[in-house]
PDB file of N, CA, C and O in Angstrom:
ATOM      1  N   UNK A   1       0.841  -1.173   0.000  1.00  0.00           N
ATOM      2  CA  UNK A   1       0.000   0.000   0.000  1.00  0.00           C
ATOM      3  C   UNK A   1       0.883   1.233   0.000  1.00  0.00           C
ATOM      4  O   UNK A   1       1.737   1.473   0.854  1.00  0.00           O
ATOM      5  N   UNK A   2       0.583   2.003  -1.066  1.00  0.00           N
ATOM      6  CA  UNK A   2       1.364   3.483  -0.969  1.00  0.00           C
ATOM      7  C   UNK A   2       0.933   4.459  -0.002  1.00  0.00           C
ATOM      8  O   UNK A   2      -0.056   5.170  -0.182  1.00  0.00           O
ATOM      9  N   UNK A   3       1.769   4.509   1.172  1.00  0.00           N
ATOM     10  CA  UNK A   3       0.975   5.329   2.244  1.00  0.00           C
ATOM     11  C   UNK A   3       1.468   7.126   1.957  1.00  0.00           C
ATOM     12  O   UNK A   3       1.122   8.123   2.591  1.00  0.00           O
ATOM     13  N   UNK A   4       2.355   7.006   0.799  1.00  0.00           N
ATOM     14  CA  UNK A   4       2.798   8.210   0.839  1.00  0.00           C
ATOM     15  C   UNK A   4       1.887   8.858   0.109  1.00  0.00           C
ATOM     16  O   UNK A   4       1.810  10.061   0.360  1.00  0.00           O
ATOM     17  N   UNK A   5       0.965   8.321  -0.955  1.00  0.00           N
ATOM     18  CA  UNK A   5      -0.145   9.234  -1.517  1.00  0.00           C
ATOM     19  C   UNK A   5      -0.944   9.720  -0.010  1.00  0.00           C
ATOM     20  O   UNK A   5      -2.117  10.027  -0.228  1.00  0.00           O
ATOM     21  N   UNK A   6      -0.735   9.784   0.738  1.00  0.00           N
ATOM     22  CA  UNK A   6      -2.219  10.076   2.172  1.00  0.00           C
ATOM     23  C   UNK A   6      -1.017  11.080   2.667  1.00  0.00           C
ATOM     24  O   UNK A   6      -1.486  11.801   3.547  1.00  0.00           O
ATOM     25  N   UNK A   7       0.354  11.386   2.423  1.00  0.00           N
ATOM     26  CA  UNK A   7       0.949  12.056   3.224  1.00  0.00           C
ATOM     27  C   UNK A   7       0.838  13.310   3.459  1.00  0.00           C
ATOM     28  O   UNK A   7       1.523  13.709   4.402  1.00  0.00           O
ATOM     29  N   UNK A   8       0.148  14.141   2.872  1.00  0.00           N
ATOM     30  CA  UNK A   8      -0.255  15.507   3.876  1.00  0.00           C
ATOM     31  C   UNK A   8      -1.578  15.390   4.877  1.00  0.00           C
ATOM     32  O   UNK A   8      -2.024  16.401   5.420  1.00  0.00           O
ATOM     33  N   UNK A   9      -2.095  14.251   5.053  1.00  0.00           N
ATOM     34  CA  UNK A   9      -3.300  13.836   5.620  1.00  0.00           C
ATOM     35  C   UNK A   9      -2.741  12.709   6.829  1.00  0.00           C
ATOM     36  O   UNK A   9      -3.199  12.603   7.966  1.00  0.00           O
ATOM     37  N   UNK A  10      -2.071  12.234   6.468  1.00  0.00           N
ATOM     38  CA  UNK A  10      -1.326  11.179   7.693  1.00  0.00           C
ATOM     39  C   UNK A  10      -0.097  11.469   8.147  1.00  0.00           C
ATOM     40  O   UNK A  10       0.812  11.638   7.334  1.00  0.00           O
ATOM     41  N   UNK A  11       0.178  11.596   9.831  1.00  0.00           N
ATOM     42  CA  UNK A  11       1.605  11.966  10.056  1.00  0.00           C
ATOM     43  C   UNK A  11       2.498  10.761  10.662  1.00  0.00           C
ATOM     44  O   UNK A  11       3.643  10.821  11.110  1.00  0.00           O
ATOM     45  N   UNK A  12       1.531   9.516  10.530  1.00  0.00           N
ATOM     46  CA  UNK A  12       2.140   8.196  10.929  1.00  0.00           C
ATOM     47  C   UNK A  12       1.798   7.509  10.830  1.00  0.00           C
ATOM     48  O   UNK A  12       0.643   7.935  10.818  1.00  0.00           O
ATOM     49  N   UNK A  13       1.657   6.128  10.662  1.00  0.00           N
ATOM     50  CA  UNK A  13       1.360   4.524  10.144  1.00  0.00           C
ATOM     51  C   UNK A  13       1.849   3.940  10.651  1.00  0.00           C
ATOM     52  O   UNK A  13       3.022   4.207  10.913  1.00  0.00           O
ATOM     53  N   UNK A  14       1.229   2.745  11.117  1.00  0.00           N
ATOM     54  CA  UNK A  14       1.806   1.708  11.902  1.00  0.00           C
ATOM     55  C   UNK A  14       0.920   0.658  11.366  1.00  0.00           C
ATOM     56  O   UNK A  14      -0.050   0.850  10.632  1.00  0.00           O
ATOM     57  N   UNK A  15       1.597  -1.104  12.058  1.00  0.00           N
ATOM     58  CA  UNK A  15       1.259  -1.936  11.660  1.00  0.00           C
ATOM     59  C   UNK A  15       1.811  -2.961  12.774  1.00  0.00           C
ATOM     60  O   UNK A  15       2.827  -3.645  12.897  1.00  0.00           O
ATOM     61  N   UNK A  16       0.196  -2.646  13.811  1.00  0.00           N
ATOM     62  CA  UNK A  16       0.430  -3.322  15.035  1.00  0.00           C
ATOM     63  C   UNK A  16       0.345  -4.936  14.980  1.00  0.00           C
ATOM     64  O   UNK A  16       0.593  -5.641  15.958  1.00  0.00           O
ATOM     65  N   UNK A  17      -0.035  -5.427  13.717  1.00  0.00           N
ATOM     66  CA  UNK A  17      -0.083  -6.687  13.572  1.00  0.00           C
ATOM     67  C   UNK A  17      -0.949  -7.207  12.182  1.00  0.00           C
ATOM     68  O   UNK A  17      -1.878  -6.480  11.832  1.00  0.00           O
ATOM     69  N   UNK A  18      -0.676  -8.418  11.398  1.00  0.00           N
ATOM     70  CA  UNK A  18      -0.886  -8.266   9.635  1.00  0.00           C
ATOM     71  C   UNK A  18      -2.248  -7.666   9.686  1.00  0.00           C
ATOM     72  O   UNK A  18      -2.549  -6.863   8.802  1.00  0.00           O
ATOM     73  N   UNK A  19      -3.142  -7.977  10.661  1.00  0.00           N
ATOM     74  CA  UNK A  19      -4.489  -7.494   9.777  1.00  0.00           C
ATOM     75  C   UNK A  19      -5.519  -5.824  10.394  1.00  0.00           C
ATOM     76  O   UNK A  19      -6.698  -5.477  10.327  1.00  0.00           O
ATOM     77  N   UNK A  20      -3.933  -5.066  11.090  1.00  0.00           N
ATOM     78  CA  UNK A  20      -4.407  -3.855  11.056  1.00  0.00           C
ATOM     79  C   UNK A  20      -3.332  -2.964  11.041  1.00  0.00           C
ATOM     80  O   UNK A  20      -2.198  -3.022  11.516  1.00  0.00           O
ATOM     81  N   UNK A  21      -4.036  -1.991  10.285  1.00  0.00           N
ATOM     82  CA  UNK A  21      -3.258  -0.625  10.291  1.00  0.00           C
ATOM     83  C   UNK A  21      -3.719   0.707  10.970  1.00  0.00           C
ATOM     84  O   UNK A  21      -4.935   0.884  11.043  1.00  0.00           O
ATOM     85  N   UNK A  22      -2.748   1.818  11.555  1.00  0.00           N
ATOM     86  CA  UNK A  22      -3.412   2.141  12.215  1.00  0.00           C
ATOM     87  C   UNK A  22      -2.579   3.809  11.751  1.00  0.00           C
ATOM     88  O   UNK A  22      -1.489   4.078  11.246  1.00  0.00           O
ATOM     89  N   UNK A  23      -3.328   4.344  12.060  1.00  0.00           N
ATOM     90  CA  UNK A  23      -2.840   5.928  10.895  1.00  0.00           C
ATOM     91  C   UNK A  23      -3.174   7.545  12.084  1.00  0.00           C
ATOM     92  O   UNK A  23      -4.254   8.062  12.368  1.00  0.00           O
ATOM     93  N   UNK A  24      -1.882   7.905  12.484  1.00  0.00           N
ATOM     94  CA  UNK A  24      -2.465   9.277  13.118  1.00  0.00           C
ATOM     95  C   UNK A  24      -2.758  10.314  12.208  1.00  0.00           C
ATOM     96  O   UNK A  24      -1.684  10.822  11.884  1.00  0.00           O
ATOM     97  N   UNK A  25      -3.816  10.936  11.572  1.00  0.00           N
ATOM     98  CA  UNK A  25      -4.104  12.226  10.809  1.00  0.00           C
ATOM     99  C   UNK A  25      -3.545  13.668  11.656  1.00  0.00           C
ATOM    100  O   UNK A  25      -3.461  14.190  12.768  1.00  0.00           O
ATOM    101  N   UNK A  26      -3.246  13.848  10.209  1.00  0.00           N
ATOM    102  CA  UNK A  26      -2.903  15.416  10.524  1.00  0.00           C
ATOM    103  C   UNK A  26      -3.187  16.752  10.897  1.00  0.00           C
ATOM    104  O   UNK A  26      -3.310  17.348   9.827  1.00  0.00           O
ATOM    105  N   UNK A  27      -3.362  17.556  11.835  1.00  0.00           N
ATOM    106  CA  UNK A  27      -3.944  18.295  12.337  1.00  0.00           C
ATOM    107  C   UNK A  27      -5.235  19.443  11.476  1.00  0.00           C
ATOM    108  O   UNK A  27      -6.164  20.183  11.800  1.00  0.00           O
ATOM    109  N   UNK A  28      -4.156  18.721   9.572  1.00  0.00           N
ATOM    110  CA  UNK A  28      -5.423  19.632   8.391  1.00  0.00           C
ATOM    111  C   UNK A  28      -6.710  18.694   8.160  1.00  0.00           C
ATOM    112  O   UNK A  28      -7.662  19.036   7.457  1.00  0.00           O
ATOM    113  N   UNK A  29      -6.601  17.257   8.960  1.00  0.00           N
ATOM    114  CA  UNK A  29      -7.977  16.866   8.461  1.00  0.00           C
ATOM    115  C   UNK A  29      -8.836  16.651   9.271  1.00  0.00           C
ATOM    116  O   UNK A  29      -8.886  15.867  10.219  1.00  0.00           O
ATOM    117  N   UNK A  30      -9.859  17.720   8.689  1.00  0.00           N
ATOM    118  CA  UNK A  30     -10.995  17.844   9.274  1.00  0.00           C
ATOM    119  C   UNK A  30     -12.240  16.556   9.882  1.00  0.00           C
ATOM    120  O   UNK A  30     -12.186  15.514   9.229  1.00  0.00           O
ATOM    121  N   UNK A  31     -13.111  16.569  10.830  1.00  0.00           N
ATOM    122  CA  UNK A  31     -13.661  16.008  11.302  1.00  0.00           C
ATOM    123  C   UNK A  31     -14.481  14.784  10.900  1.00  0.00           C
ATOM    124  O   UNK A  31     -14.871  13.773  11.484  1.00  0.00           O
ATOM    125  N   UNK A  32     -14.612  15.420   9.325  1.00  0.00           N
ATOM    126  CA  UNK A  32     -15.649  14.712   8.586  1.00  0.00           C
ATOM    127  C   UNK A  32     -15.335  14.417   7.528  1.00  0.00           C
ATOM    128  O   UNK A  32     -16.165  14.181   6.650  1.00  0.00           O
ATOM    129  N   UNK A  33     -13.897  14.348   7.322  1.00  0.00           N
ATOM    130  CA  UNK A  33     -13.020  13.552   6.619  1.00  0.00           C
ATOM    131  C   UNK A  33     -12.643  12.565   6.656  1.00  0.00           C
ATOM    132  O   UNK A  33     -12.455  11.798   5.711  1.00  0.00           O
ATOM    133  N   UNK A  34     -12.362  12.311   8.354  1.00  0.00           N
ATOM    134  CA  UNK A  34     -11.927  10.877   8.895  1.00  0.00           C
ATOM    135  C   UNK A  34     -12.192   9.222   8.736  1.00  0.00           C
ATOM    136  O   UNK A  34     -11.533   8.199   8.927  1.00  0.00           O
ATOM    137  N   UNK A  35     -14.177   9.722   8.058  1.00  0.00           N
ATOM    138  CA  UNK A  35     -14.386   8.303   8.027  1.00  0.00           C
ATOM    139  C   UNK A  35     -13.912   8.019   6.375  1.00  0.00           C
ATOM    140  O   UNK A  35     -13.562   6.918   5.949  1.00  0.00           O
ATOM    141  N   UNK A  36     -13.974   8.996   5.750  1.00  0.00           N
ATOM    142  CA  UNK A  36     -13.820   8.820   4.141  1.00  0.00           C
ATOM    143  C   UNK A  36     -11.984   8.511   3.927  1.00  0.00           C
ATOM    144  O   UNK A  36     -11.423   7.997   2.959  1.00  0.00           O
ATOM    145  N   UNK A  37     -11.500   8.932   4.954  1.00  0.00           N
ATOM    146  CA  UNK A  37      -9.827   8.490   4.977  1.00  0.00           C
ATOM    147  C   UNK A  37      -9.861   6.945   5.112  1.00  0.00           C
ATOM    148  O   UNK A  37      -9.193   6.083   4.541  1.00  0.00           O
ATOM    149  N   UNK A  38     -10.795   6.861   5.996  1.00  0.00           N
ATOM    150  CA  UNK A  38     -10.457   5.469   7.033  1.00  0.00           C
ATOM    151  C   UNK A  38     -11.131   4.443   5.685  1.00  0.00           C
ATOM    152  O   UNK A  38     -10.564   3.358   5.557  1.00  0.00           O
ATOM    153  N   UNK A  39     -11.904   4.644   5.030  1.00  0.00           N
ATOM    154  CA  UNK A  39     -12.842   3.948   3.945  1.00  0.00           C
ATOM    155  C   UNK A  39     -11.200   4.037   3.062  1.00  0.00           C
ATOM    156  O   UNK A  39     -10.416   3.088   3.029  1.00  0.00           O
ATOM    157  N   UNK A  40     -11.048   4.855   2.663  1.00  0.00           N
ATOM    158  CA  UNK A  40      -9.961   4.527   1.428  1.00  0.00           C
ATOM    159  C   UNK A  40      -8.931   4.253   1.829  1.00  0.00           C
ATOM    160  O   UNK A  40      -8.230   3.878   0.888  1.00  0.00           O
ATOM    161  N   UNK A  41      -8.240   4.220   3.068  1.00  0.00           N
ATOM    162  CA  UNK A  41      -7.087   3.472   3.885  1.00  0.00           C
ATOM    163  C   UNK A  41      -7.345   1.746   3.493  1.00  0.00           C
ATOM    164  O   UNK A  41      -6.756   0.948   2.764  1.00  0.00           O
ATOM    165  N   UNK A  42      -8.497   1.673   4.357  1.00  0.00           N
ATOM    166  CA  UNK A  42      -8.799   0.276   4.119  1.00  0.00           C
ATOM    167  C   UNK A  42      -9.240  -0.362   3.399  1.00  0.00           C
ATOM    168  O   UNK A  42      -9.455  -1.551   3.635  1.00  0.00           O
ATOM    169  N   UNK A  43      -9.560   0.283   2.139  1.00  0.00           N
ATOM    170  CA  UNK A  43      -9.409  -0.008   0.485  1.00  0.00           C
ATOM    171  C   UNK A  43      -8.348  -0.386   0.091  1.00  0.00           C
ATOM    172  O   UNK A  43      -8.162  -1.557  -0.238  1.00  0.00           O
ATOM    173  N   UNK A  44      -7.027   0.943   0.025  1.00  0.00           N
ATOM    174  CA  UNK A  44      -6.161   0.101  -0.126  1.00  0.00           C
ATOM    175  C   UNK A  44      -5.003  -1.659   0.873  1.00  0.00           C
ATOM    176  O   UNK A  44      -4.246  -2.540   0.465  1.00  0.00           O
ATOM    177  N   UNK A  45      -5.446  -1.346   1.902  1.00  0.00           N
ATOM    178  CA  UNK A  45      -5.021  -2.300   3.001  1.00  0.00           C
ATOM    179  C   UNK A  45      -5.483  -3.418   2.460  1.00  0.00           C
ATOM    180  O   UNK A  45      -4.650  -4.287   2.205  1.00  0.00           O
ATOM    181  N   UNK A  46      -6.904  -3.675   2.155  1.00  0.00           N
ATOM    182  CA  UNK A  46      -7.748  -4.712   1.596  1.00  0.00           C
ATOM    183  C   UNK A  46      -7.103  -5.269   0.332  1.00  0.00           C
ATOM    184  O   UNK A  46      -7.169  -6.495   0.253  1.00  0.00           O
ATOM    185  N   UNK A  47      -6.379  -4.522  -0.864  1.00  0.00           N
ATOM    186  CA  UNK A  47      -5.842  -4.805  -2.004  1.00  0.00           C
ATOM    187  C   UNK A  47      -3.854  -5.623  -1.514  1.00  0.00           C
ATOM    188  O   UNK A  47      -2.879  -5.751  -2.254  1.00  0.00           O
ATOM    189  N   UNK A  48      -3.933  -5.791  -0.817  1.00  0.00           N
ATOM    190  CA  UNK A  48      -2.586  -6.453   0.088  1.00  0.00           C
ATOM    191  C   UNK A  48      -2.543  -7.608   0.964  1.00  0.00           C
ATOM    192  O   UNK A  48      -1.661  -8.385   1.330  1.00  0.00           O
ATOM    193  N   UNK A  49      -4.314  -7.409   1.272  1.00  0.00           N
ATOM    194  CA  UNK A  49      -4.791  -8.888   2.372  1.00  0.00           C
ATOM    195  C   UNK A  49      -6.360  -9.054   1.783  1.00  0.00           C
ATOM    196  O   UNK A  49      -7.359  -8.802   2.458  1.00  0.00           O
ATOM    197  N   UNK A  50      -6.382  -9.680  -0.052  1.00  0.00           N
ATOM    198  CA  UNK A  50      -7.783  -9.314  -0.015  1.00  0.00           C
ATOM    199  C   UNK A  50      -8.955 -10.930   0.916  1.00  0.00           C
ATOM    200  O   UNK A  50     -10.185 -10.938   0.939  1.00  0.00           O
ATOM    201  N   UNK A  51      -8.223 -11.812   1.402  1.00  0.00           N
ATOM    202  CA  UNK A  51      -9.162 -12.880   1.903  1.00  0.00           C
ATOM    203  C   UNK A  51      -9.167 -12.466   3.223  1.00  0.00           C
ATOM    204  O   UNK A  51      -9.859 -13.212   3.915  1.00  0.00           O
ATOM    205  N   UNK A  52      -8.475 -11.237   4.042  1.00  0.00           N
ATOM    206  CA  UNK A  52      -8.743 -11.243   5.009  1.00  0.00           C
ATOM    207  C   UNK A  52      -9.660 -10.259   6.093  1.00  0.00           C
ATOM    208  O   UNK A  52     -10.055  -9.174   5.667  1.00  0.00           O
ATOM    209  N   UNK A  53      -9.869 -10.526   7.003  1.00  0.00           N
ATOM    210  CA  UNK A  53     -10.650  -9.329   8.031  1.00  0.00           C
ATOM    211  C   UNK A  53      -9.625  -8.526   8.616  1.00  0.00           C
ATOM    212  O   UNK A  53      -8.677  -8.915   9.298  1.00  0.00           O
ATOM    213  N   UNK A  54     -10.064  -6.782   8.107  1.00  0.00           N
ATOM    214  CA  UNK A  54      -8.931  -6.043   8.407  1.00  0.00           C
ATOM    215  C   UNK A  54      -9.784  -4.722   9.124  1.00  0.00           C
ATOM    216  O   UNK A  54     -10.882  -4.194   8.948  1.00  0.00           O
ATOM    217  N   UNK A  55      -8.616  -4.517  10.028  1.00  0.00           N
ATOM    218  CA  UNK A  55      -9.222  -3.313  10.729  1.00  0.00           C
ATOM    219  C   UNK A  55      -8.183  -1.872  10.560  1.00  0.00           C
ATOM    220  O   UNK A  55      -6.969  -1.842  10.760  1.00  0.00           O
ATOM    221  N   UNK A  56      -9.089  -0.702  10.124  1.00  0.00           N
ATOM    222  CA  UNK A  56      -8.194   0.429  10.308  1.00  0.00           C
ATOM    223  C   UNK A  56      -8.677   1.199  11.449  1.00  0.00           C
ATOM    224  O   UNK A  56      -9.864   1.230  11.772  1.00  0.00           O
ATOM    225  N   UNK A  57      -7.452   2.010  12.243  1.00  0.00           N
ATOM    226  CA  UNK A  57      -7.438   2.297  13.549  1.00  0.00           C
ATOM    227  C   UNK A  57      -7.019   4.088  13.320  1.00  0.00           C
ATOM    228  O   UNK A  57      -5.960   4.623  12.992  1.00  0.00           O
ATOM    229  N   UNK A  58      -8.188   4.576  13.614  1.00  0.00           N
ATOM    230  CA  UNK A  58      -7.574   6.242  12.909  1.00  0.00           C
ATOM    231  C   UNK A  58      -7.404   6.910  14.609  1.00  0.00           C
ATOM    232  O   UNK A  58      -7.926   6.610  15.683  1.00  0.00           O
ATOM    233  N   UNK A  59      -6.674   7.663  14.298  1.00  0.00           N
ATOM    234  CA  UNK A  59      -5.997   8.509  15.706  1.00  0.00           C
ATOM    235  C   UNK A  59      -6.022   9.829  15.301  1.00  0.00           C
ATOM    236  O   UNK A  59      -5.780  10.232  14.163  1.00  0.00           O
ATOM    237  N   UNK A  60      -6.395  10.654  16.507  1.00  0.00           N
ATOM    238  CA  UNK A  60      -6.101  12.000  16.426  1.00  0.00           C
ATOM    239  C   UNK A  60      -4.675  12.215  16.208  1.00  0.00           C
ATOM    240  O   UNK A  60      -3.785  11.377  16.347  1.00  0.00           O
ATOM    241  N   UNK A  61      -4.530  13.752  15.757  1.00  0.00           N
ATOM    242  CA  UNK A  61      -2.809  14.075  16.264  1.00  0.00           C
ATOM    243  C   UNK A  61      -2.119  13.995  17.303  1.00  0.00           C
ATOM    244  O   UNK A  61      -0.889  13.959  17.290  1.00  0.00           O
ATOM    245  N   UNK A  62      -3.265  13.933  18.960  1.00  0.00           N
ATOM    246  CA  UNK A  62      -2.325  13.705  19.987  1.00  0.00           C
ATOM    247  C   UNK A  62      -2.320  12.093  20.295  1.00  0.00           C
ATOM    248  O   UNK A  62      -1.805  11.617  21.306  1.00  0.00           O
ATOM    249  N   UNK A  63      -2.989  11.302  19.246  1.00  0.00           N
ATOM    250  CA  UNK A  63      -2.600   9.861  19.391  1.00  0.00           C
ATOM    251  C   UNK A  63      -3.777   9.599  20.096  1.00  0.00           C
ATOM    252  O   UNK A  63      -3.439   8.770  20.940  1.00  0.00           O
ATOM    253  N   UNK A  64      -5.168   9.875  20.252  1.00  0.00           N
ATOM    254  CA  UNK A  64      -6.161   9.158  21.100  1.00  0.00           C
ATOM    255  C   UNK A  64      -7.094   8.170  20.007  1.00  0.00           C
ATOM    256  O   UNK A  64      -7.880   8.747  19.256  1.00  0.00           O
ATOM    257  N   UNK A  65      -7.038   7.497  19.984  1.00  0.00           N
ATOM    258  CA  UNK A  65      -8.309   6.527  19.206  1.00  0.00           C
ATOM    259  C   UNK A  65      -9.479   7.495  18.915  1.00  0.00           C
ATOM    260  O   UNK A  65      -9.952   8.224  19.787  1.00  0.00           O
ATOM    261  N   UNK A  66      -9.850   7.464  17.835  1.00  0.00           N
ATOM    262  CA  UNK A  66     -11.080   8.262  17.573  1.00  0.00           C
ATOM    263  C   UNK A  66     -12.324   7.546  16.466  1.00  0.00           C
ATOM    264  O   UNK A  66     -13.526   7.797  16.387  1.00  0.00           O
ATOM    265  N   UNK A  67     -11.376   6.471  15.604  1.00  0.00           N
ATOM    266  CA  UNK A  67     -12.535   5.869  14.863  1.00  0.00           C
ATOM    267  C   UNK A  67     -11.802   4.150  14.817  1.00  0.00           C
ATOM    268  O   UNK A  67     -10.669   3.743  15.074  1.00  0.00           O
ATOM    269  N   UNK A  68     -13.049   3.467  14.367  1.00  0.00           N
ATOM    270  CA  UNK A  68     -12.087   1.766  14.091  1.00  0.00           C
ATOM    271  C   UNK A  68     -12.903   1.522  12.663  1.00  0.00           C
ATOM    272  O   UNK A  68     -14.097   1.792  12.793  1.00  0.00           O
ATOM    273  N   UNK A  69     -12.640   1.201  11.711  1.00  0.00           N
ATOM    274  CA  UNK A  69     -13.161   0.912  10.038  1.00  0.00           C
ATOM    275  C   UNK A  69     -12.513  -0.240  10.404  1.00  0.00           C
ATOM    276  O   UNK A  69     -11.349  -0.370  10.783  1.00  0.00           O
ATOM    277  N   UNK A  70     -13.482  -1.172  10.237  1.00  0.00           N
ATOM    278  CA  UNK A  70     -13.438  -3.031  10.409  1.00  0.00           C
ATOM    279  C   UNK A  70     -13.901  -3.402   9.201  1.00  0.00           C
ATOM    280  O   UNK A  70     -15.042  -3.045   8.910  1.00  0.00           O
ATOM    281  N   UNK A  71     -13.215  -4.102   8.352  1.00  0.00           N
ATOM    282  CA  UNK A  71     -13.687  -4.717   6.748  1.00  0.00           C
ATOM    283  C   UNK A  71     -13.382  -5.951   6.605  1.00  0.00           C
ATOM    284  O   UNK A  71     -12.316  -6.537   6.411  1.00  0.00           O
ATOM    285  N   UNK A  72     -15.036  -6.457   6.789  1.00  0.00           N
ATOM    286  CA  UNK A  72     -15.289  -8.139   6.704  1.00  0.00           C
ATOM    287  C   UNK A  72     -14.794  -8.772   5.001  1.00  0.00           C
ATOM    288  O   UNK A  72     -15.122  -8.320   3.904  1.00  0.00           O
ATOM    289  N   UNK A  73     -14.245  -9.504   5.206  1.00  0.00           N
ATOM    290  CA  UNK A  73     -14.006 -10.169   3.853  1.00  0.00           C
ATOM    291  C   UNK A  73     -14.723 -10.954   3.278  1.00  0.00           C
ATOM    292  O   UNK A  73     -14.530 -11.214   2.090  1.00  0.00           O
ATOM    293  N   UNK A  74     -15.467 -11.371   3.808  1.00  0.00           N
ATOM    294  CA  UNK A  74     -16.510 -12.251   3.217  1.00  0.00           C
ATOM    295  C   UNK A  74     -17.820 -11.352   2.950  1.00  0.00           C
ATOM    296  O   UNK A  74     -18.392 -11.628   1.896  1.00  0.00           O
ATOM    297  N   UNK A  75     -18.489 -10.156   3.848  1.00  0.00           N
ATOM    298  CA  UNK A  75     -19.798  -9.673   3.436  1.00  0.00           C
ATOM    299  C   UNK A  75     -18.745  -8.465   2.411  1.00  0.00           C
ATOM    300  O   UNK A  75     -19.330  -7.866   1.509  1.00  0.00           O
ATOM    301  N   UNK A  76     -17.782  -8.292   2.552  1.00  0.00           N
ATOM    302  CA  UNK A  76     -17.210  -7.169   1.434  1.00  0.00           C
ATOM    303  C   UNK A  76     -17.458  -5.726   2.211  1.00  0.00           C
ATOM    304  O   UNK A  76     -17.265  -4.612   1.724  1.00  0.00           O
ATOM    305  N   UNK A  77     -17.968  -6.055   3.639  1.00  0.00           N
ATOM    306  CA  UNK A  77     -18.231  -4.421   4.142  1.00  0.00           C
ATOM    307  C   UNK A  77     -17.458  -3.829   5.035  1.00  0.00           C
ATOM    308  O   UNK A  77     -16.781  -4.480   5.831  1.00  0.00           O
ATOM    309  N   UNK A  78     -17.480  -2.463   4.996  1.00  0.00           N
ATOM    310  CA  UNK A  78     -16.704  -2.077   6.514  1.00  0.00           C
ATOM    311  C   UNK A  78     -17.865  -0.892   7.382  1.00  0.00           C
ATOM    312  O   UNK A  78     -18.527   0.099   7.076  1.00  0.00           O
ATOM    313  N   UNK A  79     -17.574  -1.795   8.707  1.00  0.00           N
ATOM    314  CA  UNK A  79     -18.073  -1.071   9.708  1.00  0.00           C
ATOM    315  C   UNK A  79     -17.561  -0.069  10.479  1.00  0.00           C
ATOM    316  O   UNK A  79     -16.375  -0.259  10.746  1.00  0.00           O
ATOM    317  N   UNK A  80     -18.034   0.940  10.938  1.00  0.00           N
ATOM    318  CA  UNK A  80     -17.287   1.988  11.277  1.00  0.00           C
ATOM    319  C   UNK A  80     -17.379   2.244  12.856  1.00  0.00           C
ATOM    320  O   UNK A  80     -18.577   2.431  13.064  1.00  0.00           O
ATOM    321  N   UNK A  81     -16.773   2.328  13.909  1.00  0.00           N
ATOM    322  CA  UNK A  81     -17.320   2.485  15.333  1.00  0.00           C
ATOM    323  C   UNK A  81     -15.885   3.610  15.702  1.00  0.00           C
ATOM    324  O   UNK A  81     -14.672   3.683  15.503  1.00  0.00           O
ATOM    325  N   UNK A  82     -17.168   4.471  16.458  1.00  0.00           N
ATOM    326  CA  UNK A  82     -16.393   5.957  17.469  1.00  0.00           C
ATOM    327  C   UNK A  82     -15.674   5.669  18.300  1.00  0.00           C
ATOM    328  O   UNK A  82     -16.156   4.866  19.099  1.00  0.00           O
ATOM    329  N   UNK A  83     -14.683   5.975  18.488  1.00  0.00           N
ATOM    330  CA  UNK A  83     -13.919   5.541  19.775  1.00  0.00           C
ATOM    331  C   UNK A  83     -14.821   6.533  20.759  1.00  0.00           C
ATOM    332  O   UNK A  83     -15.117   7.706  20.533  1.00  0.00           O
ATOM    333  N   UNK A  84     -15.222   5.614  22.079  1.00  0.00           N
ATOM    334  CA  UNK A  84     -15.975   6.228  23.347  1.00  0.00           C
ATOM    335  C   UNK A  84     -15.287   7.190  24.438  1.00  0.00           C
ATOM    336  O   UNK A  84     -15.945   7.619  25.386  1.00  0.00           O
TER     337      UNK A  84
END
Protein backbone atom coordinates (compact mmCIF):
# COMPACT_ATOMS: atom_id res chain seq x y z
CA UNK A 1 0.00 0.00 0.00
CA UNK A 2 1.36 3.48 -0.97
CA UNK A 3 0.97 5.33 2.24
CA UNK A 4 2.80 8.21 0.84
CA UNK A 5 -0.14 9.23 -1.52
CA UNK A 6 -2.22 10.08 2.17
CA UNK A 7 0.95 12.06 3.22
CA UNK A 8 -0.25 15.51 3.88
CA UNK A 9 -3.30 13.84 5.62
CA UNK A 10 -1.33 11.18 7.69
CA UNK A 11 1.61 11.97 10.06
CA UNK A 12 2.14 8.20 10.93
CA UNK A 13 1.36 4.52 10.14
CA UNK A 14 1.81 1.71 11.90
CA UNK A 15 1.26 -1.94 11.66
CA UNK A 16 0.43 -3.32 15.03
CA UNK A 17 -0.08 -6.69 13.57
CA UNK A 18 -0.89 -8.27 9.64
CA UNK A 19 -4.49 -7.49 9.78
CA UNK A 20 -4.41 -3.85 11.06
CA UNK A 21 -3.26 -0.63 10.29
CA UNK A 22 -3.41 2.14 12.22
CA UNK A 23 -2.84 5.93 10.90
CA UNK A 24 -2.46 9.28 13.12
CA UNK A 25 -4.10 12.23 10.81
CA UNK A 26 -2.90 15.42 10.52
CA UNK A 27 -3.94 18.30 12.34
CA UNK A 28 -5.42 19.63 8.39
CA UNK A 29 -7.98 16.87 8.46
CA UNK A 30 -11.00 17.84 9.27
CA UNK A 31 -13.66 16.01 11.30
CA UNK A 32 -15.65 14.71 8.59
CA UNK A 33 -13.02 13.55 6.62
CA UNK A 34 -11.93 10.88 8.90
CA UNK A 35 -14.39 8.30 8.03
CA UNK A 36 -13.82 8.82 4.14
CA UNK A 37 -9.83 8.49 4.98
CA UNK A 38 -10.46 5.47 7.03
CA UNK A 39 -12.84 3.95 3.94
CA UNK A 40 -9.96 4.53 1.43
CA UNK A 41 -7.09 3.47 3.89
CA UNK A 42 -8.80 0.28 4.12
CA UNK A 43 -9.41 -0.01 0.48
CA UNK A 44 -6.16 0.10 -0.13
CA UNK A 45 -5.02 -2.30 3.00
CA UNK A 46 -7.75 -4.71 1.60
CA UNK A 47 -5.84 -4.81 -2.00
CA UNK A 48 -2.59 -6.45 0.09
CA UNK A 49 -4.79 -8.89 2.37
CA UNK A 50 -7.78 -9.31 -0.02
CA UNK A 51 -9.16 -12.88 1.90
CA UNK A 52 -8.74 -11.24 5.01
CA UNK A 53 -10.65 -9.33 8.03
CA UNK A 54 -8.93 -6.04 8.41
CA UNK A 55 -9.22 -3.31 10.73
CA UNK A 56 -8.19 0.43 10.31
CA UNK A 57 -7.44 2.30 13.55
CA UNK A 58 -7.57 6.24 12.91
CA UNK A 59 -6.00 8.51 15.71
CA UNK A 60 -6.10 12.00 16.43
CA UNK A 61 -2.81 14.08 16.26
CA UNK A 62 -2.32 13.71 19.99
CA UNK A 63 -2.60 9.86 19.39
CA UNK A 64 -6.16 9.16 21.10
CA UNK A 65 -8.31 6.53 19.21
CA UNK A 66 -11.08 8.26 17.57
CA UNK A 67 -12.54 5.87 14.86
CA UNK A 68 -12.09 1.77 14.09
CA UNK A 69 -13.16 0.91 10.04
CA UNK A 70 -13.44 -3.03 10.41
CA UNK A 71 -13.69 -4.72 6.75
CA UNK A 72 -15.29 -8.14 6.70
CA UNK A 73 -14.01 -10.17 3.85
CA UNK A 74 -16.51 -12.25 3.22
CA UNK A 75 -19.80 -9.67 3.44
CA UNK A 76 -17.21 -7.17 1.43
CA UNK A 77 -18.23 -4.42 4.14
CA UNK A 78 -16.70 -2.08 6.51
CA UNK A 79 -18.07 -1.07 9.71
CA UNK A 80 -17.29 1.99 11.28
CA UNK A 81 -17.32 2.49 15.33
CA UNK A 82 -16.39 5.96 17.47
CA UNK A 83 -13.92 5.54 19.78
CA UNK A 84 -15.97 6.23 23.35
Amino acid sequence: MKLFLYKPLIKDAFVPDNNKLGAVISPQVRPTEVKELAQSLAQGFRKSFPDRDLSVLMYAPDKQLILTARYDAQSKQIEYQAAS
